[in-house]
C-alpha atoms as an extended CHARMM CRD file, in Angstrom:
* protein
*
        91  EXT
         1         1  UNK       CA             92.3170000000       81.3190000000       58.0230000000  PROA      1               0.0000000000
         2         2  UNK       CA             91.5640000000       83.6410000000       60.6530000000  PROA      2               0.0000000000
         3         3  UNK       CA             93.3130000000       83.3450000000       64.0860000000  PROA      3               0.0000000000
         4         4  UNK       CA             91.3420000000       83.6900000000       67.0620000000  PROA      4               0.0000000000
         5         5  UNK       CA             92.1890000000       86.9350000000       69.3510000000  PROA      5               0.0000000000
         6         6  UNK       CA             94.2880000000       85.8860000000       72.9950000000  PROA      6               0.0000000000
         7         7  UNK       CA             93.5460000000       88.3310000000       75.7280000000  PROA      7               0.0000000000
         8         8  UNK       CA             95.1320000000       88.4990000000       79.3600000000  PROA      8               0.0000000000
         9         9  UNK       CA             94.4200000000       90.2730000000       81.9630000000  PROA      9               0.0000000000
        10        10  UNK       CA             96.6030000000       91.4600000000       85.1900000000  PROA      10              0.0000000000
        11        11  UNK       CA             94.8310000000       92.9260000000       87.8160000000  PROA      11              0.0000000000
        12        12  UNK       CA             96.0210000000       92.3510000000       92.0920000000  PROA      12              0.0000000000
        13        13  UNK       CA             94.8890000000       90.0690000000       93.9180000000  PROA      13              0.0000000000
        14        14  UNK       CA             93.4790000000       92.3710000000       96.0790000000  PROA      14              0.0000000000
        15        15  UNK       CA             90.3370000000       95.1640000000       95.6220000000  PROA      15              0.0000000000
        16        16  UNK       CA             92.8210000000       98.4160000000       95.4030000000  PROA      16              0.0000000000
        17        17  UNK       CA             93.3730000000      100.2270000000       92.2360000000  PROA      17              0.0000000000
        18        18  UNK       CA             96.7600000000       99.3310000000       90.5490000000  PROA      18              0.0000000000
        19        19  UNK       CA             99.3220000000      102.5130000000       90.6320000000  PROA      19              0.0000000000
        20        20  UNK       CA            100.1870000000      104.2420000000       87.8490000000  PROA      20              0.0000000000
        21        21  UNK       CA            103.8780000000      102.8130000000       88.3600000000  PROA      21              0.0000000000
        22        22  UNK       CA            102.3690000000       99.4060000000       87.6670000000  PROA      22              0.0000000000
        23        23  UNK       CA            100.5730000000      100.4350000000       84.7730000000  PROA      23              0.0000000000
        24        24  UNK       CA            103.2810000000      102.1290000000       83.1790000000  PROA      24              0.0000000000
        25        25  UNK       CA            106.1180000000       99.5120000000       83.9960000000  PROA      25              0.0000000000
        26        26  UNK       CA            103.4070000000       97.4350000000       82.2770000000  PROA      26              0.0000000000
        27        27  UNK       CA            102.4470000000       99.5280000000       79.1460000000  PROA      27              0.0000000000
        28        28  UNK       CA            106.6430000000       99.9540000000       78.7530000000  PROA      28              0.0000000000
        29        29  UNK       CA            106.8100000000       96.0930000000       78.3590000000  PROA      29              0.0000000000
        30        30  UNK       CA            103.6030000000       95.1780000000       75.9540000000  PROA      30              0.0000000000
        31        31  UNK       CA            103.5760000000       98.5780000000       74.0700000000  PROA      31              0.0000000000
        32        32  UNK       CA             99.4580000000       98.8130000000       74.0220000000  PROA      32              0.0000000000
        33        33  UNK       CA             97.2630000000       98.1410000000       76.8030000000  PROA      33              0.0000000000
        34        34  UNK       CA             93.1670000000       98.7450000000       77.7260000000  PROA      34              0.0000000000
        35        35  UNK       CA             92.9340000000       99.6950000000       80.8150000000  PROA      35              0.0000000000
        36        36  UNK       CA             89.8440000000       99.7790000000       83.0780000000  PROA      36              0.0000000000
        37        37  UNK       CA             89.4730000000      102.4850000000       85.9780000000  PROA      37              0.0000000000
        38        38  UNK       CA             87.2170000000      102.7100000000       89.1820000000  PROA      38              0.0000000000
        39        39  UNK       CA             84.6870000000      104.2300000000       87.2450000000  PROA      39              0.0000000000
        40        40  UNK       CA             84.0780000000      101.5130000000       84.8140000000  PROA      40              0.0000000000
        41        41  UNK       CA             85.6240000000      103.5030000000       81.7030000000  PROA      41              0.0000000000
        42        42  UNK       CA             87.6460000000      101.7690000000       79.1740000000  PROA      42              0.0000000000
        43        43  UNK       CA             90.8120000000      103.4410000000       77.4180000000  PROA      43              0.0000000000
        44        44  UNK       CA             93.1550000000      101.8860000000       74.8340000000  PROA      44              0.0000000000
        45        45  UNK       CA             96.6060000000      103.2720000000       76.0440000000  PROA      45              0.0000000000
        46        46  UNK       CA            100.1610000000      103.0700000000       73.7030000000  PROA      46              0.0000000000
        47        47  UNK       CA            103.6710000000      104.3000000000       74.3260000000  PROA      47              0.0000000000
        48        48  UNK       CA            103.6010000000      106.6580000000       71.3410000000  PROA      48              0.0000000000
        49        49  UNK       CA             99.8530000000      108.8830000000       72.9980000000  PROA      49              0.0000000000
        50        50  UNK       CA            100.2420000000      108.3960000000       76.9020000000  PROA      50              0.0000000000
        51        51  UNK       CA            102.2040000000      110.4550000000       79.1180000000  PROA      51              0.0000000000
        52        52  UNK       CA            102.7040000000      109.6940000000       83.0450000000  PROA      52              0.0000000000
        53        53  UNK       CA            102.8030000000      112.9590000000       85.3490000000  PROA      53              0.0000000000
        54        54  UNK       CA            103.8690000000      111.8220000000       88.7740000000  PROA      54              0.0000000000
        55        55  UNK       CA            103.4200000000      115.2140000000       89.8960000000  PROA      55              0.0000000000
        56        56  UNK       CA             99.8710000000      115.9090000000       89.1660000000  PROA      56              0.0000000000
        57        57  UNK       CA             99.6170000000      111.4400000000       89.5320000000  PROA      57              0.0000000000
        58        58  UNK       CA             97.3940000000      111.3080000000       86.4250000000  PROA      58              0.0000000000
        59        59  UNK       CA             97.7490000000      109.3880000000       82.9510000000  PROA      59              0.0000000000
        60        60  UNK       CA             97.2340000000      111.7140000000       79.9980000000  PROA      60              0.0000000000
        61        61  UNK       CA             96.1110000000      110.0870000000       76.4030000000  PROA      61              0.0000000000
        62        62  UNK       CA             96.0510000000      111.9150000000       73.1620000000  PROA      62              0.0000000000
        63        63  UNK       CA             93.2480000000      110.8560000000       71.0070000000  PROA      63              0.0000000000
        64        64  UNK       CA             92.2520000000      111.9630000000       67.4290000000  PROA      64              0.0000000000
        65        65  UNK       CA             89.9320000000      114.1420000000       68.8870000000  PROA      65              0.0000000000
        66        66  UNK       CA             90.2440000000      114.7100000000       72.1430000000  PROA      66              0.0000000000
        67        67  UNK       CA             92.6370000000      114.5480000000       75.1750000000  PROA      67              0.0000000000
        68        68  UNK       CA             92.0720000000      112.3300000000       78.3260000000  PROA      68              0.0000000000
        69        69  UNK       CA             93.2740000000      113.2920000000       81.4520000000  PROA      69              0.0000000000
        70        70  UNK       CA             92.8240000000      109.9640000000       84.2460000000  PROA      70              0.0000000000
        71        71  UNK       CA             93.4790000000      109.7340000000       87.2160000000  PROA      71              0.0000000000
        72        72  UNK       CA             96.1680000000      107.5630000000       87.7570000000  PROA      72              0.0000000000
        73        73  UNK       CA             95.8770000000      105.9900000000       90.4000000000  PROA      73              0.0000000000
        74        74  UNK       CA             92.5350000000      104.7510000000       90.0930000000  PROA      74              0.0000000000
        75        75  UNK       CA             93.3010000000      101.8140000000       87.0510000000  PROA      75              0.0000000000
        76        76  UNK       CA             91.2960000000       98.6790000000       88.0480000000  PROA      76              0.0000000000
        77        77  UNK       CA             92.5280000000       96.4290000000       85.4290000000  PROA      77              0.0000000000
        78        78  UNK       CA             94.9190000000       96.1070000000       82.8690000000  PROA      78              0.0000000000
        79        79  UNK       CA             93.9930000000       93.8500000000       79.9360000000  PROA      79              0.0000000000
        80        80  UNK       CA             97.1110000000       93.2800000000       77.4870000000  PROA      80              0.0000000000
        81        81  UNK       CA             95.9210000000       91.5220000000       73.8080000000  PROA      81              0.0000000000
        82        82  UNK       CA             97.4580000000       90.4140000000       71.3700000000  PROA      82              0.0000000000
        83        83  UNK       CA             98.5220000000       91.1880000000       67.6590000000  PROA      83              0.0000000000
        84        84  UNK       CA             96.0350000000       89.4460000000       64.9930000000  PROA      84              0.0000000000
        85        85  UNK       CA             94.8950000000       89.6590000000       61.5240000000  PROA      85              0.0000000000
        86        86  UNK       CA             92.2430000000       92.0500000000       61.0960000000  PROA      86              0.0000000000
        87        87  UNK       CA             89.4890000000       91.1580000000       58.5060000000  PROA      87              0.0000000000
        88        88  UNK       CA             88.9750000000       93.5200000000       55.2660000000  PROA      88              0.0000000000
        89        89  UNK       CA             85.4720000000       94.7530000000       56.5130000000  PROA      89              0.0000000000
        90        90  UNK       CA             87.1780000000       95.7290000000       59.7480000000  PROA      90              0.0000000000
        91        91  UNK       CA             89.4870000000       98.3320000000       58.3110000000  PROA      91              0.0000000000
């Protein structure tokens, strides 16, 4: 039986980018987080890749392959999901 994926998204009630404070407070409590910045990109963020500079105010993420530096003050939306099953072709 496969369990349908729950998604929920935070964003302010007003058109300003969220601060990185926000996003990390929020990251901190959930663990994983795709966030959404001014420029339309998408980046699945975790407490054991991202690092917060608040002196440079950017959001670093290590990937595999590469290294993303963001600026971090310019996250639109925060979208936390959910754990679920993944199916066998999926992994």
């Amino acid at each position: 039986m496969d369990v349908p994926e729950k998604t929920g998204k935070v964003k302010e009630a007003v058109d300003v980018p969220l601060k990185m404070e926000t996003v990390e407070a929020e990251l901190k409590s959930w663990g994983e987080l795709m966030i959404t910045t001014e420029a339309g990109d998408v980046y699945e963020i975790h407490l054991g890749d991202t690092v917060f500079d608040y002196s440079t105010r950017t959001i670093t993420l290590k990937g595999p392959d590469s290294q993303y530096v963001i600026d971090g003050d310019c996250v639109e939306a925060i979208q936390k999901h959910y754990g679920h099953r993944v199916a066998k072709d999926d992994h």
